[in-house]
C-alpha positions as CSV (number, residue, x, y, z in Angstrom):
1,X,129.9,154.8,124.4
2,X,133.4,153.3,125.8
3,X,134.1,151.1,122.8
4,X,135.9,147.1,124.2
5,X,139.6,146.9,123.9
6,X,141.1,145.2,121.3
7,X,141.8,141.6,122.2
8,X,145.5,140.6,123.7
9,X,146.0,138.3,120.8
10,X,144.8,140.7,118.6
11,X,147.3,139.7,115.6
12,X,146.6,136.3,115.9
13,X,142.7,136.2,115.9
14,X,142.8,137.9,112.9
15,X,145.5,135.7,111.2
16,X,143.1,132.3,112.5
17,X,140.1,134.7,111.2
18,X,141.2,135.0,107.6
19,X,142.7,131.4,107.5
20,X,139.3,129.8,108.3
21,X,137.5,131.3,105.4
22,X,134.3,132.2,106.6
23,X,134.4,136.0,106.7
24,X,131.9,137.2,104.0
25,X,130.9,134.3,103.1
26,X,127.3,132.6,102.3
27,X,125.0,131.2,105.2
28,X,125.4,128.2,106.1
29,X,122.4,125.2,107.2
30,X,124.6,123.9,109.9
31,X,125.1,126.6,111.4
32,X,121.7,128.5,110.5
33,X,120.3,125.3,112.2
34,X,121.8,126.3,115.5
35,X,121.0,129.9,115.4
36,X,117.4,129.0,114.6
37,X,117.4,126.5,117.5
38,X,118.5,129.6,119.7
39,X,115.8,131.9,118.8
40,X,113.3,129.1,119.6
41,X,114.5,128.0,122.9
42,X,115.1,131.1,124.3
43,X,112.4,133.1,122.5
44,X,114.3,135.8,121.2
45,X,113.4,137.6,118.3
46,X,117.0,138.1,117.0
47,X,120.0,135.1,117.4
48,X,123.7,135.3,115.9
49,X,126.8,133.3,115.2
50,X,129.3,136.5,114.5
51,X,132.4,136.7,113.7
52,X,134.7,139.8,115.1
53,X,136.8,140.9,112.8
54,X,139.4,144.3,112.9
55,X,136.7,146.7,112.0
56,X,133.9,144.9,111.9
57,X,131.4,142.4,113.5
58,X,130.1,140.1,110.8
59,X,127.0,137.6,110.8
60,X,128.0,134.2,109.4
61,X,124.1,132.9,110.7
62,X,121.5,135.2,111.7
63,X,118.0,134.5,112.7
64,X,115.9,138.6,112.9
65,X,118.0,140.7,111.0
66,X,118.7,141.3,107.4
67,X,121.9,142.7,108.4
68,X,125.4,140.7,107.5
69,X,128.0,143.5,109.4
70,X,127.8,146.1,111.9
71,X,131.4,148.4,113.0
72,X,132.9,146.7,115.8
73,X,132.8,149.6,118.1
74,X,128.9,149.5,118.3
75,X,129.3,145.4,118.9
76,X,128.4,144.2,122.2
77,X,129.9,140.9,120.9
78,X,133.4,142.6,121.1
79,X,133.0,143.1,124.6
80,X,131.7,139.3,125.0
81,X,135.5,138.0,123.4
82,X,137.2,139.7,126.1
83,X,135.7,137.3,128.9
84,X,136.3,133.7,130.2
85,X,132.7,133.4,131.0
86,X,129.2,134.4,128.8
87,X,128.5,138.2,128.8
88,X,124.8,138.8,130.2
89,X,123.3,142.0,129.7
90,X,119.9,142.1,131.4
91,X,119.3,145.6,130.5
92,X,121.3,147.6,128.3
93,X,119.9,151.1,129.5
94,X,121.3,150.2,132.9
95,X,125.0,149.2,131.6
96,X,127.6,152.1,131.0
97,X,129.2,150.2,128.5
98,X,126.4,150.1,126.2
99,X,123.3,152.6,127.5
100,X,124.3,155.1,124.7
101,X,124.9,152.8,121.7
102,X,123.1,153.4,118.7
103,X,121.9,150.2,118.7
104,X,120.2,150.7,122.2
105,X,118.5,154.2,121.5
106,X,117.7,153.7,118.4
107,X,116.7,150.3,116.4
108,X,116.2,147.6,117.0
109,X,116.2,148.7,120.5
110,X,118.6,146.1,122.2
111,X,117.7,145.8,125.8
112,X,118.4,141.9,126.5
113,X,121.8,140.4,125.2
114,X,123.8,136.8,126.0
115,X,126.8,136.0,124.1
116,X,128.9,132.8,124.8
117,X,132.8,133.3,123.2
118,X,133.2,130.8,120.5
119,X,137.1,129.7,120.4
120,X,139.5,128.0,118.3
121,X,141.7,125.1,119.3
122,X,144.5,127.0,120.5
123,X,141.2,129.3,122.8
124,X,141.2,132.2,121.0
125,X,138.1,134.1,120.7
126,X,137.1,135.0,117.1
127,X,133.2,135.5,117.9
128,X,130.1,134.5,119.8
129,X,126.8,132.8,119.7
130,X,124.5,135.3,120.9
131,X,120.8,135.9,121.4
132,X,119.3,139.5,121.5
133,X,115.5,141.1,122.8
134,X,114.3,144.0,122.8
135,X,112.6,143.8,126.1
136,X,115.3,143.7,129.3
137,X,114.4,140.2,130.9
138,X,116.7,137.6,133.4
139,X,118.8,134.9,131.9
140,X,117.6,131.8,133.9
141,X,120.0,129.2,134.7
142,X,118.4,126.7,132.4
143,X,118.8,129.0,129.3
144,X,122.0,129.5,129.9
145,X,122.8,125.8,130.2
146,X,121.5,125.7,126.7
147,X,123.2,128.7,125.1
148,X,126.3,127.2,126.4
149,X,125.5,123.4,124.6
150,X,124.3,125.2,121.3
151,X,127.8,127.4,121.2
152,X,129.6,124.2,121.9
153,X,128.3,122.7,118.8
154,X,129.5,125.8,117.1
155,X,132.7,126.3,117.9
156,X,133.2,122.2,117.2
157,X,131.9,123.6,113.8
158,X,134.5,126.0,114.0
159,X,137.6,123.9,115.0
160,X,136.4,121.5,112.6
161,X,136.9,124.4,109.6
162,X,140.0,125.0,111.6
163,X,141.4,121.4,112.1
164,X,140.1,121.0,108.1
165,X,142.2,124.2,106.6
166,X,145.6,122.9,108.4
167,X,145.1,119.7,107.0
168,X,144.1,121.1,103.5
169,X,147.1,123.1,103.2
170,X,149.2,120.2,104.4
171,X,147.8,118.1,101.5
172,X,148.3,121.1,99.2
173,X,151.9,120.7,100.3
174,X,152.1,117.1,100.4
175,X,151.0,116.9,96.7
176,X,152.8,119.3,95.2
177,X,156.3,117.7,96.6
178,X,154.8,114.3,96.2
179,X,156.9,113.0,93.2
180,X,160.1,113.9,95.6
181,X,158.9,112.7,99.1
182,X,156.4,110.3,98.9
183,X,157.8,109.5,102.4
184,X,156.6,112.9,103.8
185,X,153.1,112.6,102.2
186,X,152.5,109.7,103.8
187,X,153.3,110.8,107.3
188,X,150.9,114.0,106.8
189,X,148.4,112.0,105.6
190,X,148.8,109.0,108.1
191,X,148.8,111.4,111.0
192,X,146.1,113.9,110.0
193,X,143.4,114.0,113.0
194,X,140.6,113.4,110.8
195,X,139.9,110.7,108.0
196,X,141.6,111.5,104.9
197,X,141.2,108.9,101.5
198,X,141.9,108.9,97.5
199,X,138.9,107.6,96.1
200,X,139.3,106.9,92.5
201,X,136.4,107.8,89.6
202,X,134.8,104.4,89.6
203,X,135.0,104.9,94.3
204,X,137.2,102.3,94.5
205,X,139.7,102.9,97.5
206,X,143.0,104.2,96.3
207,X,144.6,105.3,99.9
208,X,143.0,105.9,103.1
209,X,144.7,107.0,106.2
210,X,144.5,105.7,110.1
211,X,141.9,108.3,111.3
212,X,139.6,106.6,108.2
213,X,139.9,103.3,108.9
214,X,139.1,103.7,112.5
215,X,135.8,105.6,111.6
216,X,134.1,103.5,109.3
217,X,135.9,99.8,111.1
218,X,137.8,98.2,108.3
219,X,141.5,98.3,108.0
220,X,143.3,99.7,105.0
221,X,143.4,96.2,102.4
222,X,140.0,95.6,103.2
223,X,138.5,99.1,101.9
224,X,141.2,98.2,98.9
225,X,138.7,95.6,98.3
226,X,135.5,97.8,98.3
227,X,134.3,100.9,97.0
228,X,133.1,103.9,98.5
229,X,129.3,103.1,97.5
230,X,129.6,99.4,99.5
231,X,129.7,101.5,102.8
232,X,127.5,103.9,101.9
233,X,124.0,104.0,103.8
234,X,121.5,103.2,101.1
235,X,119.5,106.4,101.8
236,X,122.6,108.4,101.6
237,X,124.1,106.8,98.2
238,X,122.1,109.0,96.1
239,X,122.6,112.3,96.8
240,X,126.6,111.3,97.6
241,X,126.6,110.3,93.2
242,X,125.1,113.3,92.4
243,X,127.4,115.3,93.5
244,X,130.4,113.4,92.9
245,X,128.6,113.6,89.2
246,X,128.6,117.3,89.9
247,X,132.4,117.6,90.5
248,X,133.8,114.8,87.5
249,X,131.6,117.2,84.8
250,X,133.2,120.2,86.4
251,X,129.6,121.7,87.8
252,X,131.1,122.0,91.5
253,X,135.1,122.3,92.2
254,X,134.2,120.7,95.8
255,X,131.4,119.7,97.8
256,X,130.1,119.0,101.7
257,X,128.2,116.4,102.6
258,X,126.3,114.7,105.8
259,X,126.2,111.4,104.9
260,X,125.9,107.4,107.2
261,X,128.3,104.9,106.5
262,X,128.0,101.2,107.6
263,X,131.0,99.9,109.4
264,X,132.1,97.0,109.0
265,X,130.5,95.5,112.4
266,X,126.7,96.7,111.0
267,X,126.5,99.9,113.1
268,X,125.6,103.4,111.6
269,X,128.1,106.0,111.9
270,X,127.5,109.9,110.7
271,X,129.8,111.8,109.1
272,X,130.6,114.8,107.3
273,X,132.6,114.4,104.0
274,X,134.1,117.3,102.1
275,X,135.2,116.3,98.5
276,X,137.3,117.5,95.9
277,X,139.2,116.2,92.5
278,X,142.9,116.0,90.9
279,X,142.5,115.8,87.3
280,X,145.1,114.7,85.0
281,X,146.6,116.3,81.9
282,X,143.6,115.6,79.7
283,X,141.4,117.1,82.3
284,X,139.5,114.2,83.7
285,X,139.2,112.7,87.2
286,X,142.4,111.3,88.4
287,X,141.1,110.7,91.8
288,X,138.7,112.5,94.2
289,X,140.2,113.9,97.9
290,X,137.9,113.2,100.1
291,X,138.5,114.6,103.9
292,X,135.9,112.9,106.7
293,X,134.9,114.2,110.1
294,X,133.0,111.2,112.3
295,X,130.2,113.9,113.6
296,X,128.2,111.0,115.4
297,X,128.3,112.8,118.6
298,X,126.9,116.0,117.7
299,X,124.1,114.0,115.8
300,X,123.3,112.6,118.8
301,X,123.9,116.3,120.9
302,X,121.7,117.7,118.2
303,X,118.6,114.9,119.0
304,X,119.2,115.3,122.3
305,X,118.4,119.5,122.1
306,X,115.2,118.3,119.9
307,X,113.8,116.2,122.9
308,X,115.3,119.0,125.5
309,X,113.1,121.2,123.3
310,X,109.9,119.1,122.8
311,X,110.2,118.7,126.8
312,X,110.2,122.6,127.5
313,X,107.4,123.4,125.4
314,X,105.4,120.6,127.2
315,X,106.4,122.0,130.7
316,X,105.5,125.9,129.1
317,X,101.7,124.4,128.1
318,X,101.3,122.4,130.8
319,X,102.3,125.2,133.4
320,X,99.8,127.5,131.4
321,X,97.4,125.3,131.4
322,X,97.7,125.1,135.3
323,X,97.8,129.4,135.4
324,X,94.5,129.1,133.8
325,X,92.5,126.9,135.6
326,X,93.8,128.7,138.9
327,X,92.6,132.0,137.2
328,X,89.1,130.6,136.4
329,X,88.9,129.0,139.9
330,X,89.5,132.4,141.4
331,X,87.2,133.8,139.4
332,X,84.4,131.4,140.1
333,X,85.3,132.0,144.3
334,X,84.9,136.2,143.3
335,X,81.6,136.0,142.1
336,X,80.2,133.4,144.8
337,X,81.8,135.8,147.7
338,X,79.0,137.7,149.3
339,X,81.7,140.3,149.9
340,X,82.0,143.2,147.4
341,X,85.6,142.4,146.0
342,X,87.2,145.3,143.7
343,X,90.6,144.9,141.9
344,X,92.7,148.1,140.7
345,X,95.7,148.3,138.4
346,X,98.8,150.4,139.2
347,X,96.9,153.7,137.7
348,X,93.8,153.2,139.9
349,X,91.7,151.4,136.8
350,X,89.3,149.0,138.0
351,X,90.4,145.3,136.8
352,X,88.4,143.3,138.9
353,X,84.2,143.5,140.3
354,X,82.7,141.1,141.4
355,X,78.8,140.5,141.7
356,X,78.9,141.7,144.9
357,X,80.3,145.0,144.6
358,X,77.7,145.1,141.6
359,X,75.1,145.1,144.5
360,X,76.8,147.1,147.2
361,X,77.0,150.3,145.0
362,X,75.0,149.6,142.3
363,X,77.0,149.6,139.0
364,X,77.6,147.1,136.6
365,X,80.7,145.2,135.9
């Protein structure tokens, strides 16, 4: 079993790996969502998002297996990094690379893989969205289309963790020289790519940087003069108190949250918040740091893949539907024929006799 060669940028996949933070780490409904979506669509009985790591191929969201990990030289998805394009393995019996894997002669008896590279910002492969079977079967063009949309929303998920450790640590940074360079804060926070605000205890606006403003419509003095709970959808102001609750009694260190806000012109806007809290000396809330991410698009992407799927599974009954009737119509033309009609499988079993042939030699059906 030839195992894949390590990646070109070997050293730095593994340095973006371990900065993300989601090696070993708990499963997540965002992504299980997708994974879920790709076992359903594509009828597979086993879907991944894994992550390949130095030694190992590790599940972050798994739909089939209990497994978490697997050694990277048994991982098909280790081949799947080294390529521009999705790695499509019809039958795994027929393919050098993988006819002799354990995986493949023994369980769960992989015949059927697809994995489509996920990629950071900078396009380096740390891992795939795949979908496995364990009967060999053609990838139709369709199916890919979809495996391609559904590992686009992942690795936006991705670049989002990526895009949202950089600007972490440069917050981390920016605080702790804060009381010598507020002039330095300020320009990291102005010109981080996502929406970045001090909220204080009571969610009245303490700062809020460009990318904020421009997500939920109002400019910087007029969220001065409102709080966090005035923009808040009113279906989402609930569960956003609870947790903030959660984090001021010291219950949670941080949260995330998919939450609506209202902008200012009355128009809806999703987001996804993740929240965290300076306390002062005494140990209460100073102020909480809230990061933002407008995920309106992939809201929409994500309704639009619930009507792509509603749609298939109508065209699957209604095309079944139609193989039916034709069956029963053939049937019914069979036993009218005054010809004896006889059907055999490819063993030479009798499948099909018709009245007829009932007649003409004189055994039943």
């Amino acid at each position: 079993m030839p195992a894949a060669s390590p990646h070109p940028a070997e050293a730095e996949r593994q340095k973006l790996l371990d900065a993300l933070g989601l090696l070993d780490t708990d499963a997540e409904e965002v992504l299980d969502r997708i994974t879920r979506l790709v076992a359903r669509l594509l009828k597979v009985p086993i879907a991944l998002f894994s992550l390949v790591d130095a030694e190992r191929q590790c599940f972050k969201s798994c739909v089939g297996t209990q497994e978490r990990a697997m050694p990277r030289t048994q991982a098909f998805c280790a081949h799947a990094i080294l390529q521009d394009q999705p790695l499509v393995v019809s039958d795994a019996r027929s393919d050098a690379r993988f006819a002799d894997n354990p995986l493949v002669t023994g369980a769960p008896h992989i015949r059927f893989y697809a994995g489509v590279p996920i990629r950071s910002s900078a396009g380096l492969p740390i891992g795939t969205l795949c979908a496995l079977d364990d009967h060999a079967r053609v990838l139709t063009a369709d199916e890919l289309c979809v495996m391609i949309d559904l590992a686009e929303m992942v690795q936006k998920e991705v670049q989002y963790r990526e895009h949202l450790a950089l600007a972490g640590r440069h917050l981390r940074h920016a605080e702790e020289v804060r009381g010598a360079s507020e002039a330095a804060f300020r320009s990291i926070f102005d010109l981080a790519s996502i929406g970045m605000a001090l909220v204080a205890p009571d969610g009245g606006w303490i700062n809020v940087n460009r990318a904020m403003c421009e997500i939920v419509g109002y400019t910087e003095d007029e969220l001065r003069q409102l709080t966090f709970q005035d923009i808040t959808h009113p279906d989402d102001l609930d569960s956003d108190l609870e947790l903030a609750a959660c984090l001021r009694t010291g219950a949670r260190e941080r949260y995330q949250l998919d939450k609506r806000y209202v902008r200012k012109d009355g128009s809806v806007v999703w987001a996804n918040l993740n929240v965290s809290c300076k306390r002062d000396a005494a140990g209460e809330v100073a102020y909480f740091v809230v990061m933002v991410k407008d995920i309106q698009a992939q809201k929409e992407a994500q309704a639009a893949l619930g009507a792509l799927h509603a749609e298939l599974e109508a065209r699957v009954a209604s095309r079944t539907r139609e193989l039916r009737e034709r069956e029963l119509e053939l049937r019914s033309v069979l036993e009218s024929a005054n010809d004896a009609y006889i059907g055999l499988d490819e063993t030479g079993i009798v499948t099909v006799w018709n009245r007829a042939a009932e007649q003409t030699f004189g055994y039943a059906a």
